[in-house]
Structure formats: structure tokens, C-alpha cells
N, C-alpha and C positions, 0 to 999 in steps of 0.2 A: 431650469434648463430643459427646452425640447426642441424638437423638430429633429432630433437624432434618436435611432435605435440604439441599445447597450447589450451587455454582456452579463451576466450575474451570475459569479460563483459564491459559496456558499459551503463552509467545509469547518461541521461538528467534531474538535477532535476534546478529548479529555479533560482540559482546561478549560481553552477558551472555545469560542464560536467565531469565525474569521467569515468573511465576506469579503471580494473583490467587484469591483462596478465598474468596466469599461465601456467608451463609448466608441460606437463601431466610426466613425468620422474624424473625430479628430484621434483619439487613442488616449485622449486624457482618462484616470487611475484614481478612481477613489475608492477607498477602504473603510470602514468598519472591523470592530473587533469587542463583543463581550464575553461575559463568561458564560461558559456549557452547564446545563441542565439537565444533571444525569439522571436524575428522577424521571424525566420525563424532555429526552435531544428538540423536538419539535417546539417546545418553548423559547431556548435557544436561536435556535435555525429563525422562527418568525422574529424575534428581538433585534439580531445581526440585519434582518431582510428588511425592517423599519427603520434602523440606523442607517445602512446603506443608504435607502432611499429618502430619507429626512437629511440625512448629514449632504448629497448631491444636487438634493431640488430635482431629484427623476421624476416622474411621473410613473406610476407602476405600468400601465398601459406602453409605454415606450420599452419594454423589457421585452428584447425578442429572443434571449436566449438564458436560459437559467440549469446551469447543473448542479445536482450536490453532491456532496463527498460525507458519506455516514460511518461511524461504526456500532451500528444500532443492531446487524446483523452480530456480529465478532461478540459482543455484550451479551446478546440474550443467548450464547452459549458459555461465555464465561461463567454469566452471572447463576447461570440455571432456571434463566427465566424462559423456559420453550414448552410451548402447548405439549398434552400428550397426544404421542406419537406413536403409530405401528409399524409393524414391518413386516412385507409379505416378499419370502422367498421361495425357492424350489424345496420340496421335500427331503428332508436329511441335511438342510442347509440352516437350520434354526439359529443354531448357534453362532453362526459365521460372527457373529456381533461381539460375542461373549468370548470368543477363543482369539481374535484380532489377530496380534503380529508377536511375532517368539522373537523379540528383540526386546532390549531394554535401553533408558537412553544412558545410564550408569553401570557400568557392569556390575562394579562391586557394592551398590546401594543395597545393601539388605531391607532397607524399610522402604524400598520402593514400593507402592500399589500402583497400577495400570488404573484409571478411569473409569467410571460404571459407564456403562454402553447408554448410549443417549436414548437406547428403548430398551426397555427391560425384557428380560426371555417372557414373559406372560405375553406383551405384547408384539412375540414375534410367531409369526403365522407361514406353517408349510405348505406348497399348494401339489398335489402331484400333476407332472408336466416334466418334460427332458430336450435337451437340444442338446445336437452336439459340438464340436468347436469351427465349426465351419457356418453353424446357422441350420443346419436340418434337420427336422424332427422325428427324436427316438420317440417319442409317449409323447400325443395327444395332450391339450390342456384339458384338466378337470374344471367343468365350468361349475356344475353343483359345489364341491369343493371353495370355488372363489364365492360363491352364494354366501355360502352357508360361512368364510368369515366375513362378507357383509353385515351379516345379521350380530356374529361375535362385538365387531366394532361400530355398531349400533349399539348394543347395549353396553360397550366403556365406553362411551362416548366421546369416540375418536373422533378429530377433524381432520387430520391430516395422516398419507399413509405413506411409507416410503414402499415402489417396487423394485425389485432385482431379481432375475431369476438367472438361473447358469447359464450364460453365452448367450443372455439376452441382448450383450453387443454386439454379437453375427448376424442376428436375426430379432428385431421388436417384435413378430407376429405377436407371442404370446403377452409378455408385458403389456401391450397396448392392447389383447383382448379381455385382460384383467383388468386394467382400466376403466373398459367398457361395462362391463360387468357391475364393478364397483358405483360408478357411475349411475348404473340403472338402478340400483336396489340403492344409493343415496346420492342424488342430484346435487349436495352441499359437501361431499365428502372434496378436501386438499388433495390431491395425488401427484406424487413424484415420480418419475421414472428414471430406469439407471440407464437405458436406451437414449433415451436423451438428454439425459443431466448429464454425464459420463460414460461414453458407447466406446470403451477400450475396454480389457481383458484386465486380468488381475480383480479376483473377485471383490477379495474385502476391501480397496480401495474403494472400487467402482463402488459398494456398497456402503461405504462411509460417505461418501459424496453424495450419492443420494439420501440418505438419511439427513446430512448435516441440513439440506436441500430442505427436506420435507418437514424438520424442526423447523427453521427461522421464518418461511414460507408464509405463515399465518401472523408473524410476528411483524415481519418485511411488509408485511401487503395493508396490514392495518396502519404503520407507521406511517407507509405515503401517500394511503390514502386520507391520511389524516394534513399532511403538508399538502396536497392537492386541497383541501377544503378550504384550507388556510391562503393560501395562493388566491384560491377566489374570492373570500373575503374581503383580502387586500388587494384586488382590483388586476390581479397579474393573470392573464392567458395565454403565457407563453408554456411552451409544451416543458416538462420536465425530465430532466435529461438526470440520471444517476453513475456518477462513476468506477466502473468496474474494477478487479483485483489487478488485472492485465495492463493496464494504464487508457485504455479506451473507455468510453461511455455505452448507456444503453436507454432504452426508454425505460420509465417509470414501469410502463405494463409488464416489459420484457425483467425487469429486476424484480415487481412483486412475483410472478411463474419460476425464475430461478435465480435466488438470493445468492444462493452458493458462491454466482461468481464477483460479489461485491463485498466478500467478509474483510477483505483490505484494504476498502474504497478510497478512503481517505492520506492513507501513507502513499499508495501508488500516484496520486496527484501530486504529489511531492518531486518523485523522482519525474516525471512528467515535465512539473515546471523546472525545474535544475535543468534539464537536458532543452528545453526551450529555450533560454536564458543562456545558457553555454554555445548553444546554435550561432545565437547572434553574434557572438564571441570569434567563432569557428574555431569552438574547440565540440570534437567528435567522442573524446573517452575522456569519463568524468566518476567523479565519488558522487554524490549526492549525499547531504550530512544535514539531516532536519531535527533537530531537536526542540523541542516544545515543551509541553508543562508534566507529561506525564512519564514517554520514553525519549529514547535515543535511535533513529533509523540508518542506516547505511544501506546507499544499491551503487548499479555499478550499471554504465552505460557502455557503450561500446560502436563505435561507428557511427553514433546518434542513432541507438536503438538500446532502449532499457533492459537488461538481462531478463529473461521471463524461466520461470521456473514452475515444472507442476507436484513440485516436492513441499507442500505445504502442510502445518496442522495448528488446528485452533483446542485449546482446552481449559490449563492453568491458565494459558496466555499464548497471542497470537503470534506466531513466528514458524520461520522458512523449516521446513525439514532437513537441516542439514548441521551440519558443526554439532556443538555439544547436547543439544539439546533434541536430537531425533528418537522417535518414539514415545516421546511424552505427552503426546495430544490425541484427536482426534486427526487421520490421515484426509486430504481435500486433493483430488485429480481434476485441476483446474488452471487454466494458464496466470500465476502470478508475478508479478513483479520482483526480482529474486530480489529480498530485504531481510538485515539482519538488525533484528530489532530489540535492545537492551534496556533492562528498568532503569534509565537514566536520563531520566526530565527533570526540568526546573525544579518540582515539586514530589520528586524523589526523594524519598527518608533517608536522615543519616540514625546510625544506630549503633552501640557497644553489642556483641555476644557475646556469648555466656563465657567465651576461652578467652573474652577482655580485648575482642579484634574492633575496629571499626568498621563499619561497613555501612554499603550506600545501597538501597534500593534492594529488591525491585520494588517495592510495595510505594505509593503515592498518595501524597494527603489531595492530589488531583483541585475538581475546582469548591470543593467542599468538602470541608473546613478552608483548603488551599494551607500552604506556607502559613508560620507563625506570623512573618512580617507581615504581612495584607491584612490581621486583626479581624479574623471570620473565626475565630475560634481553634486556631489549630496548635498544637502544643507540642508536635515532635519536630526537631528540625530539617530542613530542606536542602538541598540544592543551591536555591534560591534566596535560602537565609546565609550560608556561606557569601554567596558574591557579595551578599550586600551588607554582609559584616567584612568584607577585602575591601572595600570602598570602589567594587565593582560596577555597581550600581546607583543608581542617582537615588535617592529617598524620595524629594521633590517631583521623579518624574517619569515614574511608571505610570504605562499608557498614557505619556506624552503630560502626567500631573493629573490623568483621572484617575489616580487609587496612591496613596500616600503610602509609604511600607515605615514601618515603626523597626528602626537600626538597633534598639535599647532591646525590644523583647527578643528580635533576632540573637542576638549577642548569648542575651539570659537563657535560651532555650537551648544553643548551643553549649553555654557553660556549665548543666545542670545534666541533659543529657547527653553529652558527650565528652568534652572538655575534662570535666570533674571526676568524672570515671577512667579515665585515661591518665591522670595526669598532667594536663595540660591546659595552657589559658587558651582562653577562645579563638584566638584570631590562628594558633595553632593548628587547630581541631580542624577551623573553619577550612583553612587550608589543605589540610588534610584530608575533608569530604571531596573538597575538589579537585585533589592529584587520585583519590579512586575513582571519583568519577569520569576522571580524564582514561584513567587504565582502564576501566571498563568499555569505556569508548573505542582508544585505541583497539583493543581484543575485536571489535565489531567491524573498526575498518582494515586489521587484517582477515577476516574471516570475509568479509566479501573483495578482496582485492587478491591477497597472497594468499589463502586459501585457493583461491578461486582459479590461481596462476596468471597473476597480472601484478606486472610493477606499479605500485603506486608514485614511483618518482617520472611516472610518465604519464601521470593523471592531473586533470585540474580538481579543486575541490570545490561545489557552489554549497554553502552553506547559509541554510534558513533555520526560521523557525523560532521563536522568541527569544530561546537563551542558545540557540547554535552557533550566531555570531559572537557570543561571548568565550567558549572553549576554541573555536574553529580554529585561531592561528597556531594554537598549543599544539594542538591534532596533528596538523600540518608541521611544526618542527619535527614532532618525533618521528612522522610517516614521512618526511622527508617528499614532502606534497611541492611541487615549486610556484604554483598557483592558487589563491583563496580568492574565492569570486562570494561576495554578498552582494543581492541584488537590495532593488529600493523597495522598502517594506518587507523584509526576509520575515516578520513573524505572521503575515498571511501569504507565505508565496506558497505554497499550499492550494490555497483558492485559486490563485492564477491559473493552476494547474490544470484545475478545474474546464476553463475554458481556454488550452491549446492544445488540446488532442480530436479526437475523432470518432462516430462511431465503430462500434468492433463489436463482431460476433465470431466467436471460436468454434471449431468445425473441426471434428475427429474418429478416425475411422483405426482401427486395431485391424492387421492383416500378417501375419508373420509370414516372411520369406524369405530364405535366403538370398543375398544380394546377388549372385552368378545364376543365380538360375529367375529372377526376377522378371515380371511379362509387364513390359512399358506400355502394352496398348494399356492392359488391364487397370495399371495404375493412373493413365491417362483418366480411363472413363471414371474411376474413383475419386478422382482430385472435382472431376467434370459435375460429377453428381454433387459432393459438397458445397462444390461453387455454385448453381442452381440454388441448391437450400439458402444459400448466404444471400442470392440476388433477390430472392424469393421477400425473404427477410427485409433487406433492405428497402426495397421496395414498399411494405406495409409501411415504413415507417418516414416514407416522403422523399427518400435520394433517388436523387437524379443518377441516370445511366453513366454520365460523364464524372460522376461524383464517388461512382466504385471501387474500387479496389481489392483484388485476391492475392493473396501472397499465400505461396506453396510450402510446406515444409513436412520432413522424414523425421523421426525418430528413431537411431540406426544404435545397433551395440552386436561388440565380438559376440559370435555364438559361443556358449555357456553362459553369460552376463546374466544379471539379473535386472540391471538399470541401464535406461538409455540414454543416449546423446541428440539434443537437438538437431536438427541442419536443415538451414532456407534455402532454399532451392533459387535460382537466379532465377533476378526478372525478365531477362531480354525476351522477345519474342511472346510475352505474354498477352494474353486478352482479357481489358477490364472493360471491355464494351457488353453491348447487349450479346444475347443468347445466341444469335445467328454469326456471331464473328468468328476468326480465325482461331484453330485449336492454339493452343499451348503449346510452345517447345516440350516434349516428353518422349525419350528415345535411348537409346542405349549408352548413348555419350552422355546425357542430362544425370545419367544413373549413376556413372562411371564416375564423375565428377565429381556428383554429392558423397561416395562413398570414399574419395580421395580426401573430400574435405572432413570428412568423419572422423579419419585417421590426424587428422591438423589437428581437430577441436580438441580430440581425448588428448592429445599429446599436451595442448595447452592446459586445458582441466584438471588433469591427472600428473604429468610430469612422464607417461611413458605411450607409446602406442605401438601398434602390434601389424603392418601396413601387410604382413605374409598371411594375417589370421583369413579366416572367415568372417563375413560379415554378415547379419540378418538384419532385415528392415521391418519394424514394428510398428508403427503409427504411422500414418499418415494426417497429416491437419492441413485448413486450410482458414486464412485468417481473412473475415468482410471486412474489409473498412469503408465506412460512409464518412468521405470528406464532409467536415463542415469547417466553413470561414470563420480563419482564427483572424482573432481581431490585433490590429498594428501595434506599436506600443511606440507610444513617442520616444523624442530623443530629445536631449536637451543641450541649453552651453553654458557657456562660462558666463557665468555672472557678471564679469567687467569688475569683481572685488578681488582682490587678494586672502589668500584660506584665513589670516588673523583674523578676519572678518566673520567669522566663523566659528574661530574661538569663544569657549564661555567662561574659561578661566582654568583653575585645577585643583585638582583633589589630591589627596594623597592614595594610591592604591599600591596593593599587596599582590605584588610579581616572585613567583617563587625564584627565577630563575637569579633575581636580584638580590635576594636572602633576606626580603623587606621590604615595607612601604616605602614606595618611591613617587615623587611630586609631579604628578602626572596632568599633561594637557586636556581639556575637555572638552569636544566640538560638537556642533549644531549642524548634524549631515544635512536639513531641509535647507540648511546655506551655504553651502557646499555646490560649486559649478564645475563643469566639464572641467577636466586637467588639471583641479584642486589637488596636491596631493601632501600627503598629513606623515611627518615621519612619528615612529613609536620613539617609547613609549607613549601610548596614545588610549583614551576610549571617545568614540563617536556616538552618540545620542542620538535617536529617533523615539515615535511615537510607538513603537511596537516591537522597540527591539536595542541592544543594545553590544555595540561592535568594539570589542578591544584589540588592540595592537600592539605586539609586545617590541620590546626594542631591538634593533636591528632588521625591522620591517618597512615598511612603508604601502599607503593605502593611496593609489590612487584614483580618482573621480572617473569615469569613460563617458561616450554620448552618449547611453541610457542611463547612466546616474546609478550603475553599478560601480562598487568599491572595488578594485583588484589589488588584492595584499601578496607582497611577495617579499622577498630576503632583498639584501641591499638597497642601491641606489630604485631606479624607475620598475616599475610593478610590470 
């Protein structure tokens, strides 16, 4: 195949290794997908990247566009794989690391412990310097002082240092002459800054962000530089693009400098593609539901725009700051993708405790050992060994018949550890793993829906990811969802993700003011200066003037609050041209407005709002996006066959709602055409995935060759 440019996404998640290969002319979709390589993701990533391109006939040279989706950053903090690290703050601020946040995420855990500080007090360094909260300087920086811990973290042989000094996001002066400094006494030293990793207020935040920053840094920068090596090996020079926690992309140079904002790279390309996929659709507010081999994700879209959240922490495990699990990690002030992410993937442990309960997850036999059934050695059972002890799954025809799953050991693993200790025969048990893992589920899609203050009976649900489409329609009964959309190949749409978004660089300024007493030029020039840095920006890295984009936004909350509320500021009257164009709508009415709508959001978020209160406005951001050409995705028709045709016969599967194994139909969705539509009970077969339908549904075919399952008669 040549004389056409492509597309190549490429997205390392916990199991497997997914790759998407489009081509920019006609919009033909080929996939690849092996297993991930957690010793060492970059094995992986180049395996996936030779499939791709042997299983297409591409040429590597015709590869104009290549992003990845990692979690190489989120790992080397879970795992505790991070270089050592310093940290250099303001005098009398040592501790800031060691004291953290007087919350817990359990009130009543007595055996709770908080997390050892990612740098230890030895290697945290006080510098004398003071500024005050506006950016002006009480005390001079001690430069002998920064000297002299140069020479300290010379001799531990630091490589990386995080800085943060008090209210160094009013003012970088000093930070960035510490930098310099550092710099000069070691030309190889890593250095992070909280000025510009995170330039808001709220110290130990801003300080954990950069920290998290100046850990993975040296970790981030080796990993792609080592995929860059690989890329030219194999013949590809196309620029590499890495996708952000935010749902945007960035360059490779800009993500080895600050890793921080890609610790969720690969789930937000999820919610990315779902919200692609539903566009087409026109549908605007969506679930997104990706489950794969290791967790379970839920986001929430909204207008056709991903909920973004800077409530983040990575520790035990990656997940949102919010719901039950707040305070347990390390805290991250970085614009994320707001996801609620639960140990319930494929290859999620089933297990007895010790009070004789069953339970599922969170722990993962992941892609090694993987599942008992796959015959890699693994011996507690899964997720994945349940479906395919329900007769969920085909035996004959995971990944499409390239990996055989053994029903017998499945069966035995469950009947040994769990079954047998409960009381019950396997297909019980089996059942049983998967109405908990279905409740744990559900817990996830209320917590980003009804938590959140949103009907989910007004939501569509796109559902991916290898075993997503297998729970999805359950999901959808009990959240009372009126639409399940699987797209074609749901177990890399992930990758797709990959390549329909854009570049994006976030831009944040902390200014406290009350909203009536607010000066519109000022925050004009503020928004004016951020967008500058962002054109600046985009520019080094090849877009076009016409290809820009700035979006405005406040961080607004009642005065007393402690936490704030989003708010996008309207485009109208905007200027995404060059430098010399027309200011920005920014006036006392733009003000007035954002702060009416502040009072809507909390009332939506919260259940109450306060329209008489006072208001203060906290952050200001400012979002770059560098357009880049999302490529077409065909459409397809009706085959001119009728769906029997399609048919491959039937199994017998295990439907709870049935009280039983019921003689279920079994289709070949690659033969499946436009307007196809399959009543349940039903499951539908693909190479990377596999779609059930329970009865009183029905699935039918649309012009992209997405599924839409709905209740009754026509979907």
C-alpha cells in the first residue's frame, strides 16, 4: 500500500499494546494489538508498531503522523521506580513534604499510613529568600546558600531537583535564579520548577506537582528517547506526538521537560475517542466506559467537551481526587481528564477474605502471568476466567483465534479458589465474580455521573475496550442508560483516540479578587500575556496562525471556600489570529456573566448555590490548542446479505437475569452491514473484542459500523 500518508496511534495499556493505522485518503482502519511489556513498555510499543505496519503493507516512511498513549510516567511512581530526587524550598519550609494535607481518605481507618514523601527530609534543602503574596520581595535570594546545596547534591548524586519557593507563582524571579545557579555549578543537573510546572497558590499542591515532575523526568525522558531511537531504526521520521492527561497531545521534547502532565495519558485517549465517536452520532453528553485487561474507567463528556479536573493523585494507584478515595496519593495540579477509575479489568483477581466474602480486584494478574485461561502461568482466577466459564466467550477465538483460552483450567481455578470455599459450584462463583464486578462498576458510573449531578438516563454510553463491550449492556440496564454505542474494534479504540484530538498546552495564572471589585483591563492583559506564551509555544513546534486556538477560563468559588469551580469564558469576539489582531471581548459584562454562570455550575455540582453570596475569582487559565488534521473515518453499507448471514451458530450462555444458561445466537460482526440489526439474547464476535446483548435489547449496525444497543424494538 503507498502513495498515501497515515495516521499511527499506538497506546501501552496494562495488558495489551493497541495500535490504530489510518490512512489520511481514503480513511481505511487497520489495527494491531499484542501483549504489553511491563518489564520494559518500549518492547511492546515497537512489536504493536511492526504489526501495524507488516499486517497493512505501509511503508514506515509514509507515516506522517505517530502519537503515543503511555503509562510509563503513573508506573515509575507506583512502582517506586524514580531516580533520587531533591528538593529545594524557601527556609522554614523543609518540611512542607513530610507534613502534607490533615485529611484522611477513611476517617475511621485506624491503620491508615499517609505515603513516604517521594523525597526524603535529608534530601530536602532550605534556601534563605522571601516574597510576598503578590510577587514582591521581602529578603533577597541567598545565592552562596544555593551554591553551596549545589555542591550538597553533588556529592548524593542527585540528578534531578525539584524547586518551589513561597509565592514563587507571583513572581519566578527567584526560582528561575536558583535554576541558574544550579545550573552553573552542574550543567547535567534535571531541574523542575513550581513557576512553571504549576504557577497557582496553595503551597503543598504546587509542591507536589512539581516534585511528582522532577521524579518521573529523568524516567519520561529516557523512555522516548529510547522510542525515538526505535522509530529510526525502523525507518519512521515522523515527529512524535505524546498524549497528555488533559485529552490533548504534546511533543515528545515538551513531555520529556514536563512528564507531570501525561501521568493519565492513555485513559484520557479513551474518553477522547468515545466523545469522537458519539460526535458523529450527535450525540453531545456521554459516559465513556473503557474497560480493558487491567481496570475499569468512567468520564463524563458534556456539550462535546471531556470534563477536565485538576483534582488529581497518583500513589497506590492512579485515580481522580475525589469520591472515596481522596487523600490517598500523592496530590497533581494539572488539568486532567475528570475519570473514575476502579480495579475491574479483564484480568482483575477474584478472591475469598478472610470474613469468607468474595471479592474482585483491585490487584491484576495484568499481561504476566495474565488470566489462568491464556496458559502463561497464572493460577488465581480473573474476570476473564468467569466470562469464559458463563460461555461468554469463544475459547476458539480470542484475538480473533490468535491465543486459544483453556475453559477446563478456567473452571478448576475458579472451583479451588473460590467456588470451594464458599460453597458453591463454579459456574456460581463465576457468576458471582461478575455481578461484583458489575457493582463495582456501577459505584464508578455513579460517581462520575450522579455524584457529579447529571442524569445518567440523559446520557449515551460508548463503550470500549476488550471486555467493556461485554458488561456495557448490564451497566446500561441498571443506570438506566437509553443508549450503548460500540464502536468497530472497541478493544483499540483507545488508540483511535490517540489521533482525534489536538495539540494543547495549559496556561495558569493564580490572582485572588473579589469578583465586584474585579479590574477587567487587568485581567485582560493577563489572559493576553498567557496567550502570547501559548503562541510562542505553538509556534516552536510548527502551527500555523490559522491552526490556533485560545480558550479563556476563571476558577471562581464563594468567598470562605476552599475549592474552586471551573468556568469557560465564551468565544464570541475572540482572537485566535496572530499577535497584532483584535483584543478579546473582556469587560464588565464578560465578568458578570462568568460569575452568573459560576452560580449554575456549583448549583449543578453541588445540589445548592448561593447567587446573594460574594464571589472571588482565583485562577485564571488559558487553553493553546494547535489544530491538527483529524483524519476521515469511512463509512460503510449494507452488504446486500441478510444478518443470518452472519450467524455462526450458538452457544449456550449464562444470563443472570435468566436464572441460567440460555441457547444463545452467535454473530460475526466483520459480517454484519449497515442496518444489520441482531435481537438479544445475543453475543457478537470480533477480533479484539467481544459484545453481548442481553435480552430485550437489540443491536443495530449504523454507517460507521458502530453497534447501537438499545431496550425494545429499533436501537
Amino acid at each position: 500500500m503507498t502513495g498515501n500518508q497515515f495516521h499511527l496511534g499506538i497506546d501501552v495499556g496494562g495488558t495489551f499494546t493497541d495500535a490504530v493505522l489510518i490512512c489520511e485518503e481514503t480513511g481505511r482502519i487497520d489495527t494491531a494489538k499484542v501483549p504489553s511489556t511491563p518489564a520494559d513498555p518500549s518492547i511492546g510499543f515497537m512489536a504493536a508498531l511492526e504489526r501495524a505496519l507488516e499486517g497493512s503493507a505501509v511503508d514506515p516512511g509514509a507515516i506522517a503522523h505517530l502519537v503515543h498513549g503511555t503509562t510509563v510516567a503513573t508506573n515509575s511512581l507506583i512502582e517506586g521506580k524514580t531516580p533520587r530526587t531533591a528538593f529545594v524550598t524557601t527556609e522554614g519550609f523543609g518540611d512542607m513534604l513530610e507534613i502534607a494535607r490533615q485529611v484522611r481518605p477513611s476517617l475511621y481507618d485506624v491503620h491508615f499510613e499517609k505515603l513516604r514523601p517521594l523525597v526524603p527530609r535529608d534530601l530536602c534543602y532550605e534556601v534563605p529568600e522571601r516574597l510576598d503574596p503578590a510577587g514582591g520581595v521581602l529578603r533577597p535570594l541567598d545565592e552562596d546558600a544555593v551554591r553551596e546545596i549545589a555542591a550538597a547534591l553533588r556529592a548524593r548524586e542527585v540528578r534531578s531537583v525539584a524547586v518551589c519557593l513561597l509565592h514563587g507563582y507571583a513572581n519566578p524571579v527567584h526560582e528561575e535564579r536558583v535554576a541558574e545557579i544550579l545550573r552553573e555549578e552542574d550543567p547535567g543537573l534535571l531541574i523542575s520548577l513550581s513557576s512553571s510546572v504549576c504557577p497557582e497558590f496553595r503551597e503543598y499542591f504546587r509542591a507536589s506537582t512539581c516534585v511528582i515532575n522532577a521524579c518521573i523526568v529523568p524516567v519520561v525522558a529516557r523512555y522516548l528517547a529510547g522510542i525515538e531511537d526505535g522509530l529510526g531504526r525502523a525507518g519512521l521520521d515522523a515527529e512524535l506526538l505524546v498524549m497528555q492527561s488533559n485529552g490533548g497531545v504534546l511533543t515528545a521534547e515538551q513531555a520529556a521537560s514536563k512528564p507531570v502532565f501525561m501521568v493519565e495519558s492513555g485513559p484520557a485517549a479513551g474518553v477522547v475517542s468515545a466523545n469522537f465517536i458519539a460526535g458523529q452520532l450527535g450525540h453531545a453528553d456521554l459516559i465513556s466506559f473503557d474497560m480493558g485487561g487491567t481496570t475499569a474507567k468512567a468520564g463524563l463528556v458534556l456539550d462535546g467537551r471531556p470534563r477536565v479536573t485538576k483534582e488529581y493523585e497518583v500513589g497506590a494507584q492512579a485515580q481522580p481526587g475525589q469520591g472515596m478515595t481522596r487523600a490517598a496519593g500523592y496530590p497533581i495540579r494539572t488539568p486532567v481528564i475528570d475519570l473514575v477509575e476502579v480495579g475491574a479489568g479483564g484480568g482483575s483477581l477474584a478472591w475469598v477474605d478472610a470474613g469468607g466474602g468474595l471479592r474482585v480486584g483491585p490487584r491484576s494478574a495484568g499481561a504476566d502471568p495474565g488470566p489462568i485461561c491464556y496458559g502463561k502461568g497464572g493460577t488465581e482466577p480473573t474476570i476473564t476466567d468467569a466470562n469464559l466459564v458463563l460461555g461468554r466467550l469463544n475459547p476458539d477465538y480470542f484475538l480473533g483465534g490468535e491465543m486459544a483460552l483453556d475453559v477446563d483450567a478456567a473452571a478448576a481455578g475458579i472451583r479451588e479458589r473460590c467456588a470451594e470455599p464458599l460453597g458453591l459450584d463454579p459456574v456460581e462463583a463465576a457468576n458471582g465474580i461478575i455481578e461484583i464486578a458489575n457493582a463495582t462498576m456501577i459505584n464508578a458510573l455513579r460517581l462520575v455521573t450522579v455524584r457529579r449531578g447529571n442524569d445518567p438516563r440523559e446520557l449515551t454510553m460508548v463503550a470500549f475496550g476488550g471486555a467493556g463491550p461485554l458488561h456495557a449492556n448490564r451497566l446500561c440496564m441498571e443506570m438506566q442508560i437509553p443508549t450503548l454505542v460500540v464502536p468497530p474494534s472497541p478493544g483499540t479504540a483507545s488508540a483511535l483516540g490517540l489521533l482525534v484530538t489536538d495539540l494543547r498546552h495549559e496556561f495558569s495564572r493564580t490572582r485572588v479578587t473579589a469578583a465586584d471589585e474585579a479590574d477587567a483591563a487587568r485581567i485582560r492583559s493577563l489572559f493576553e500575556t498567557m496567550e502570547k506564551e501559548g503562541r510562542r509555544t505553538l509556534r516552536r513546534e510548527g502551527v500555523a496562525p490559522e491552526d490556533m486556538e485560545f480558550r479563556r477560563g476563571i476558577e471562581m468559588r464563594y468567598a470562605g471556600q476552599s475549592s474552586e469551580v471551573p468556568v469557560v469564558l465564551p468565544r464570541e469576539g475572540m482572537d485566535d489570529g496572530p499577535d497584532d489582531g483584535p483584543d478579546r471581548k473582556m469587560d464588565t459584562a464578560t465578568l458578570a456573566d462568568a460569575v452568573r454562570r459560576f452560580h449554575v455550575e456549583h448549583q449543578r455540582a453541588y445540589g445548592h448555590g448561593y447567587p446573594e453570596q460574594p464571589v472571588e475569582l482565583v485562577n485564571f487559565t488559558v487553553t493553546a490548542i494547535g489544530r491538527i488534521a483529524r483524519p476521515r473515518l469511512p463509512r460503510i453499507d449494507s452488504n446486500g446479505k441478510g444478518v443470518s448471514d452472519a450467524r455462526r451458530g450458538t452457544r449456550r450462555v449464562y444470563f443472570a437475569d435468566a436464572g441460567g444458561f440460555v441457547e444463545t445466537a452467535i454473530y460475526d460482526r466483520a459480517r454484519l452491514g449497515a442496518g444489520h440489526a441482531v435481537a438479544g439474547p445475543a453475543v457478537i464476535e470480533e477480533v479484539d473484542s467481544t459484545i453481548l446483548v442481553h435480552a430485550g435489547y437489540r443491536a443495530t449496525v449504523d454507517e460507521f459500523g458502530n453497534l447501537l444497543i438499545a431496550a425494545g424494538g429499533a436501537a
